[in-house]
N, C-alpha and C positions, 0 to 999 in steps of 0.2 A: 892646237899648237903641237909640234912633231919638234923631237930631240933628236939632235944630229948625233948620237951616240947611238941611237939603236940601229939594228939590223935592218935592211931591204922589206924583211917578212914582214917584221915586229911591226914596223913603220903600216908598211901596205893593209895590214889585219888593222891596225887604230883606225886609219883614214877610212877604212871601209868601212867601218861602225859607225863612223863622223857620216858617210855618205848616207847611212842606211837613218841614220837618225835625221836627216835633212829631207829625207824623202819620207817619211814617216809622218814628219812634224810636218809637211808641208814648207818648208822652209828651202823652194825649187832654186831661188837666188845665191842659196848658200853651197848651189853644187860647182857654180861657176870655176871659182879658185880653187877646188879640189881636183877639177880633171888635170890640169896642166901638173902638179905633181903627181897624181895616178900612174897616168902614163909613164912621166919618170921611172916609179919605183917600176913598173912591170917590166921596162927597159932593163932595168938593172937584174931584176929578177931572172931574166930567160936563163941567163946562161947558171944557175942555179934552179933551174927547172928540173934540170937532168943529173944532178948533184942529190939532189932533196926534196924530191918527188913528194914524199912523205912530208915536207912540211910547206908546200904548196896546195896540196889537192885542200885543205879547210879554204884556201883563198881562192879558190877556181868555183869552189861550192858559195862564198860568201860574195865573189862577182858576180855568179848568177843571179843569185837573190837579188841584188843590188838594180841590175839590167831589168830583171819582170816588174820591179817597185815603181822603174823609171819607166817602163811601156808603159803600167799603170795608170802613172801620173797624166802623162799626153795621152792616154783614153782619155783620161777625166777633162782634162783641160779644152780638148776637138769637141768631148760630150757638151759642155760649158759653152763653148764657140758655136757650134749648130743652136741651142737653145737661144742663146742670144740673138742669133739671127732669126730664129724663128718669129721670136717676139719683136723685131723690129721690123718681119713681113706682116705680120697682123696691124701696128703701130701705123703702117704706112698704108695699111688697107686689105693686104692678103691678095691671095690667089682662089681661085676654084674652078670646074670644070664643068658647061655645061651640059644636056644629055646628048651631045654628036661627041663629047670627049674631046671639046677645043676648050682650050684653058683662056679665062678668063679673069680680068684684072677686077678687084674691089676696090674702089677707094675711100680713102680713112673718112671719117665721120669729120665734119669741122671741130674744129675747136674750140667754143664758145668758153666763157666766164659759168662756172658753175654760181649759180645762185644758192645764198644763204638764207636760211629762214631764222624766226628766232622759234 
């Protein structure tokens, strides 16, 4: 929750910490509603860019942070995405190659009723 009393900075340094804590926690859904005011503040911000150098460069260093957190995250997420496919190529049978180096289809095992014993 952001006070309309505080300054451009003040503002932009809290939300950043909101950002950094949402990418931290995993909590990727909670970045959504923060960009559209980011953006804002950093609108407002430029033309005190050149005013107060000195109390923007913390915010230029806490964006970055914020940006490698979020490549991070969509590594992790593409990592997740590939793994899942992979096991859905195995599930459905897999691939392999044989010795000429022509790739070759497996297909999945049926499906039967596992039997119980007592």
């Amino acid at each position: 929750m952001t006070d309309t009393h505080l300054s451009p900075v003040t503002e932009l340094d809290r939300l950043l910490d909101e950002e950094r804590d949402a990418l931290t926690g995993g909590r990727l859904a909670a970045l959504e509603p923060l960009l559209e005011r980011k953006a804002q503040l950093i609108d407002a911000l430029r033309n005190e860019a050149s005013e107060a150098p000195d109390r923007i460069a913390p915010l230029q260093i806490k964006l970055k942070r914020n940006r490698e957190l979020f490549e991070q995250a969509l590594d992790g997420l593409r990592s997740v995405s590939e793994r899942l496919e992979a096991l859905r190529e195995v599930r459905n049978g897999g691939a392999t190659y044989d010795g000429r180096g022509q790739k070759l289809t497996l297909d999945a095992a049926p499906r039967g009723r596992m039997e119980k014993r007592a």
